[in-house]
C-alpha atoms as one frame of an Amber mdcrd trajectory, in Angstrom:
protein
  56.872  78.332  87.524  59.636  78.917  89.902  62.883  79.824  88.784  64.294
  75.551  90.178  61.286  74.024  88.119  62.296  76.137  84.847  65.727  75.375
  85.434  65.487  71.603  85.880  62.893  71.760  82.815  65.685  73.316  80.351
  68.320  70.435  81.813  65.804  67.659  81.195  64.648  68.435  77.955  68.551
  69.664  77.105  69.305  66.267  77.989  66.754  64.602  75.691  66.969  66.307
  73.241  70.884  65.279  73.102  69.882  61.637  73.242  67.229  62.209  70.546
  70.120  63.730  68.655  72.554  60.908  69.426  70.271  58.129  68.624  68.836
  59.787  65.709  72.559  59.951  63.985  72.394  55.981  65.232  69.821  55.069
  62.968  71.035  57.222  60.450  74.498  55.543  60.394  72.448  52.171  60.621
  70.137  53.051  57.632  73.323  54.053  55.717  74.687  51.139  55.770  72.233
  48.111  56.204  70.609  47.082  53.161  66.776  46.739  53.253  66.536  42.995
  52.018  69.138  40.317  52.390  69.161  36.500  50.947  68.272  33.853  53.928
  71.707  31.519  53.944  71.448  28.359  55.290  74.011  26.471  57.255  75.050
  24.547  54.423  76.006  27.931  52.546  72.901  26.879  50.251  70.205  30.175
  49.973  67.612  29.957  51.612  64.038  30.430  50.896  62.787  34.159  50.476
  64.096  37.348  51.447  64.590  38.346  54.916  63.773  42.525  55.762  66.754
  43.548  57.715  65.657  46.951  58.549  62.170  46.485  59.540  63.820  43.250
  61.348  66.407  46.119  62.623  63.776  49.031  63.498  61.610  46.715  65.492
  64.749  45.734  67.624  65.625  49.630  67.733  63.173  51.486  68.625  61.909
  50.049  72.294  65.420  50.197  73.439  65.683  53.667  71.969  62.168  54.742
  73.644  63.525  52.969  77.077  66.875  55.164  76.671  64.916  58.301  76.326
  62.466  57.628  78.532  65.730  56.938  80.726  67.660  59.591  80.362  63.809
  61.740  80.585  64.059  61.325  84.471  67.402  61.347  84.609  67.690  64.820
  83.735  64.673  65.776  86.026  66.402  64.384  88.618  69.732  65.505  88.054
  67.989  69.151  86.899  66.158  69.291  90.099  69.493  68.542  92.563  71.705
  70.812  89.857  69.105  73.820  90.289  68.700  73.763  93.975  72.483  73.850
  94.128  73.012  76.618  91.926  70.157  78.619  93.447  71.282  77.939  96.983
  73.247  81.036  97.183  70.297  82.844  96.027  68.006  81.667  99.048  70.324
  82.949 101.117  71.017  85.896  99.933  66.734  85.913  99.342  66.544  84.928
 103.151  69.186  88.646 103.595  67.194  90.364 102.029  63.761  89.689 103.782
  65.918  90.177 107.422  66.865  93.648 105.987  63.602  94.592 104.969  61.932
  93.819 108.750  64.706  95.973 110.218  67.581  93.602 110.912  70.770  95.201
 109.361  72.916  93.222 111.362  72.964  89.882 109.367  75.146  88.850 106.385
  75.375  86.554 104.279  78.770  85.716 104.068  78.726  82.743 101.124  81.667
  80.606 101.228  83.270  79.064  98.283  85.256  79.957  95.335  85.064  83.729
  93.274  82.243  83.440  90.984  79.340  85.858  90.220  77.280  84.722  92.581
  79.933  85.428  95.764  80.322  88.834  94.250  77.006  89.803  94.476  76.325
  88.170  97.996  79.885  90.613  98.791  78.237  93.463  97.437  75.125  92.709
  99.061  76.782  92.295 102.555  78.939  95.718 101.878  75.581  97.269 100.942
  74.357  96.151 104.730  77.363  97.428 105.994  76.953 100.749 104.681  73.459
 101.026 105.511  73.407  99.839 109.097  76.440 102.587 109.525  74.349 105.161
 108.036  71.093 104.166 110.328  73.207 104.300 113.120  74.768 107.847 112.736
  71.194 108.531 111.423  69.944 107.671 114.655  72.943 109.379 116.666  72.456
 112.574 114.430  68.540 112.603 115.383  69.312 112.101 119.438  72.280 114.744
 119.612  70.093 117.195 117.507  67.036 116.458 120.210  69.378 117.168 123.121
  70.660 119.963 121.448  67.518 121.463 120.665  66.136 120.440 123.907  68.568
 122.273 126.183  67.819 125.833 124.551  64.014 125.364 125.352  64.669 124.267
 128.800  66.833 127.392 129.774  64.284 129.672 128.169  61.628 127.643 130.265
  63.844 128.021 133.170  64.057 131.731 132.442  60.422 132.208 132.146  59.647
 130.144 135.212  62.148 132.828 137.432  60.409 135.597 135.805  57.216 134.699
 137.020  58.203 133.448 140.516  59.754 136.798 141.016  58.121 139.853 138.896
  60.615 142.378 140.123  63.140 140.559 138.389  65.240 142.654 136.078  63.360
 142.142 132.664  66.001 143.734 130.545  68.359 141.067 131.797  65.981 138.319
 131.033  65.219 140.136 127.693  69.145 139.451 126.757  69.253 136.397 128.032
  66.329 135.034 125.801  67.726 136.904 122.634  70.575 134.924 123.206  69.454
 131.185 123.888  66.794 131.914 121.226  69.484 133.132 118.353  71.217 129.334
 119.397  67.964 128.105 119.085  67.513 130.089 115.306  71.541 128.548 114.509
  71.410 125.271 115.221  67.741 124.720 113.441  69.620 126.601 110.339  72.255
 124.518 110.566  70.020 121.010 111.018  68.345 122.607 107.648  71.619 123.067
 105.822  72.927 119.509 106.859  69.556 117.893 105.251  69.355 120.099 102.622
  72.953 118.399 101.600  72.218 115.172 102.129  69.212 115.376  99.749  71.705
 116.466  97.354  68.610 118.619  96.248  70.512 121.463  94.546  71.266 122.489
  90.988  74.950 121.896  89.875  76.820 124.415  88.523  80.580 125.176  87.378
  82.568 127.247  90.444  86.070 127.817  91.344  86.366 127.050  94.351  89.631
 129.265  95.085  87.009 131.822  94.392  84.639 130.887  97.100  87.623 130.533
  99.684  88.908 134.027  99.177  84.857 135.518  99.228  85.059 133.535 102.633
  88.107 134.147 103.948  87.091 138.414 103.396  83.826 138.076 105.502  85.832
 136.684 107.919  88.375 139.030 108.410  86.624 141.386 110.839  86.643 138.207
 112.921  90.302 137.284 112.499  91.139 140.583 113.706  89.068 140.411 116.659
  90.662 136.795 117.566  94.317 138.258 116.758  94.874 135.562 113.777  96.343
 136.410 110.931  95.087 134.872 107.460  96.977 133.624 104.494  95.370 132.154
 101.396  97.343 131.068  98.227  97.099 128.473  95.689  95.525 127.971  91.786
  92.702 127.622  90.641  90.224 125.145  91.874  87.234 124.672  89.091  84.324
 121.934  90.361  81.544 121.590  90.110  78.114 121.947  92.616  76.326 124.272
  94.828  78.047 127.648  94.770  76.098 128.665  97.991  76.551 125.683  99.727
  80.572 125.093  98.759  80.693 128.975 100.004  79.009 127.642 103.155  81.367
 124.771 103.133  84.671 127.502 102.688  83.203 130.028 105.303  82.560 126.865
 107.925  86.278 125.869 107.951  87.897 129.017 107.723  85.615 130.143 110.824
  86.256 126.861 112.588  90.185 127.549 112.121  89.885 131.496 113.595  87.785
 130.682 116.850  89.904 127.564 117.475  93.035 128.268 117.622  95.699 130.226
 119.818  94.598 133.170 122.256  97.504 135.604 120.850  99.086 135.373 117.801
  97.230 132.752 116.113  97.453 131.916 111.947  95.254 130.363 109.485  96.366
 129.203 105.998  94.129 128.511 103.604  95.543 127.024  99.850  93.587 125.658
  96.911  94.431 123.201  93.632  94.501 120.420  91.863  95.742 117.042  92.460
  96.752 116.373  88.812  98.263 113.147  89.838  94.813 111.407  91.124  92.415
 109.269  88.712  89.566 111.381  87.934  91.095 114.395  88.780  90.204 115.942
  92.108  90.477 119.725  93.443  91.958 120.352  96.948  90.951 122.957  99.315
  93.123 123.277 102.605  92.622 124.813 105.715  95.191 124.693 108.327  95.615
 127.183 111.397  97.609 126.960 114.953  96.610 125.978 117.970  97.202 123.192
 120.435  98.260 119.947 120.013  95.801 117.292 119.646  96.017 113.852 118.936
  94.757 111.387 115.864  91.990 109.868 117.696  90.533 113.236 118.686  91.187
 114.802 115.074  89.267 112.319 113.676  86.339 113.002 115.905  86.032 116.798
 114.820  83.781 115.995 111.787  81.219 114.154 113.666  77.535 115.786 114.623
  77.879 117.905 118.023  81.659 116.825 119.019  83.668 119.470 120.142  87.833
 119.303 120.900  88.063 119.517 124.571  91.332 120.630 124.383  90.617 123.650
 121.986  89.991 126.942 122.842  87.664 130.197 122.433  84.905 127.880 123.906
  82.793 131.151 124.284  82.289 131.197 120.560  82.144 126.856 120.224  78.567
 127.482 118.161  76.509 124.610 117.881  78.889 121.988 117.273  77.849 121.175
 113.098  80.743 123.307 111.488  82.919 120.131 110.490  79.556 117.857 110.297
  78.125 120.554 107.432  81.501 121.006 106.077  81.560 117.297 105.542  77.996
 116.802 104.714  78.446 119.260 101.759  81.655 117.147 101.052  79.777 113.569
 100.330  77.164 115.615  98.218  79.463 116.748  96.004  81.027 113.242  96.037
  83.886 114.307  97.928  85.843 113.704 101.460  86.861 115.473 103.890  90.190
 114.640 105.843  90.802 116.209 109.299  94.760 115.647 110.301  96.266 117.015
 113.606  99.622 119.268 112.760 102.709 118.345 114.476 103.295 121.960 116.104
  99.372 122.142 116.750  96.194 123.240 115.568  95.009 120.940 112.696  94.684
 121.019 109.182  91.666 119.714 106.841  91.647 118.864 103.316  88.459 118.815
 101.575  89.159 116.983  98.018  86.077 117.349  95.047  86.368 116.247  91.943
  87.427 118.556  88.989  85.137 119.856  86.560  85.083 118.046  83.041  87.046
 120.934  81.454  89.724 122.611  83.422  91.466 125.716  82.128  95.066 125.605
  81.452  95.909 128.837  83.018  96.507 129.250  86.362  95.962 132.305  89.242
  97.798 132.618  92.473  95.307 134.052  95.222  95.872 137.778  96.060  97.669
 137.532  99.697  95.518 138.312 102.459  97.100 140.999 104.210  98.046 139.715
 107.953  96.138 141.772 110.702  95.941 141.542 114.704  94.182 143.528 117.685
């Protein structure tokens, strides 16, 4: 039986079995108080002849209009049950009807129930924020998977066009050609690496262990030296410790990506990075912070909050001979929702940007705290 049927079953026989009740406490009250037998009198006040049986008198006047009540208030409440139910299930057909438009591919539609706050609009709310998120994530999903084909697409077509030059003309320099393969090919190598990483984090399939992450941004922010100095950018890190827990090689991945992203964009001469770590004591569950800010020119909000998206790249920034393949925020924040965190990217007011990757804390977090050895400042 359907869910209206069972319903309008349980008012009708709720129903009845309140009249039975009621009627029942009747007769009661009537047996109480009636005596069986009474003494005929007649008109003249003389007594009559016999006995007369009040209550079998009583019962046989009772109990057709009792069966007619019942019998009554029977379709009543199947009537009444069957108009109640279909009202109090409406919300559920439509939210029924959502469900089955989801499930052949249409994300687009919501339910949008009207009326006052009960449980029902809540879950027809949470069922149209639920659409929301998923028709966001099908279309970045979908945007993701067409970048990444272009992307992967254009290294393949130079090497084809490569090839194709070779062969038209076999005197061509082959050492040339040699380095100019090697290089479209180790693109090639990063960007499938980094299409790896970026599904290997939204699987969330990784073990979860405790990690300081201060740790992790001073391992990254050595490696990376060599390349600071190159750039002429000097490094500073500072800040306590930073205990979360994850991933420890793919929070170092997440470290190395914006510390890298802040020394090839930034300023031709004279350029800084800062990097600080901690935790936000004042936020409910506590979070750890990890900030990496560096110089460079000014951008605005819009375009800041473009940077973490799949293959964007800040026009306006520089060292576009080293602009990789265009996933360092999009990993960075990846890594960030796997660990159930967020990733904020903020333009500075005297340029360059700054982003703020918040995780939460681990369960435990020791009392004591380290300031981060100072990385000495180098140039060219």
């Amino acid at each position: 039986m359907s869910v209206r049927v069972r319903l309008t079953l349980s008012y009708a026989g709720f129903l009845m079995l309140a009249g039975v009740l009621l009627l029942a406490a009747v007769w009661v009250f009537l047996l109480r108080y009636v005596p069986d037998r009474a003494m005929l009198i007649t008109p003249d006040d003389k007594p009559g002849h016999g006995v007369f049986p009040v209550r079998s008198a009583l019962l046989d006047v009772f109990a057709p209009k009792a069966a007619a009540v019942l019998v009554f208030l029977l379709l009543l409440g199947l009537l009444g049950g069957w108009v109640l139910a279909g009202r109090m299930l409406a919300p559920l057909t439509r939210i029924t009807h959502a469900t089955r438009m989801a499930t052949d591919g249409s994300l687009s539609h919501r339910i949008r129930l009207p009326g006052r706050e009960d449980e029902f609009r809540e879950l027809a709310d949470a069922f149209d924020a639920m659409l929301a998120g998923l028709e966001a994530h099908v279309a970045e999903q979908r945007r993701f998977a067409a970048n990444a084909s272009h992307e992967l697409r254009t290294p393949l077509a130079i090497s084809k066009a490569l090839l194709d030059v070779a062969r038209a003309d076999p005197d061509h320099d082959t050492g040339e050609l040699i380095e100019r393969l090697h290089t479209v090919n180790a693109r090639a190598i990063d960007l499938t690496e980094a299409l790896l990483l970026v599904s290997r984090a939204e699987q969330r399939s990784f073990t979860r262990e405790r990690v300081d992450l201060s740790l992790l941004a001073e391992e990254a922010t050595e490696t990376l030296l060599p390349l600071a100095e190159k750039h002429g950018v000097t490094i500073e890190t500072g800040g306590d410790l930073a205990p979360t827990s994850g991933s420890p090689t793919l929070l170092l991945q997440l470290a190395t990506n914006l510390v890298h992203n802040a020394i090839v964009h930034n300023l031709p001469e004279q350029g800084a990075v800062r990097v600080d770590t901690g935790v936000r004591a004042g936020a409910h569950p506590e979070t750890v912070v990890l900030t990496v800010e560096n110089t460079g020119e000014k951008l605005t909000a819009e375009l800041a909050s473009t940077l973490a998206e799949p293959f964007r790249r800040g026009t306006e920034r520089v060292h576009t001979d080293h602009a990789g393949v265009g996933l360092g925020l999009a990993i960075v924040k990846t890594i960030a929702h796997a660990h159930d965190g967020t990733l904020t990217v903020a333009p500075r007011p005297t340029g360059g940007i700054r982003v703020t990757v918040e995780l939460p804390a681990a369960s435990v977090r020791q009392s004591s705290t380290r300031t981060l050895p100072r990385v000495p400042s180098r140039s060219r």
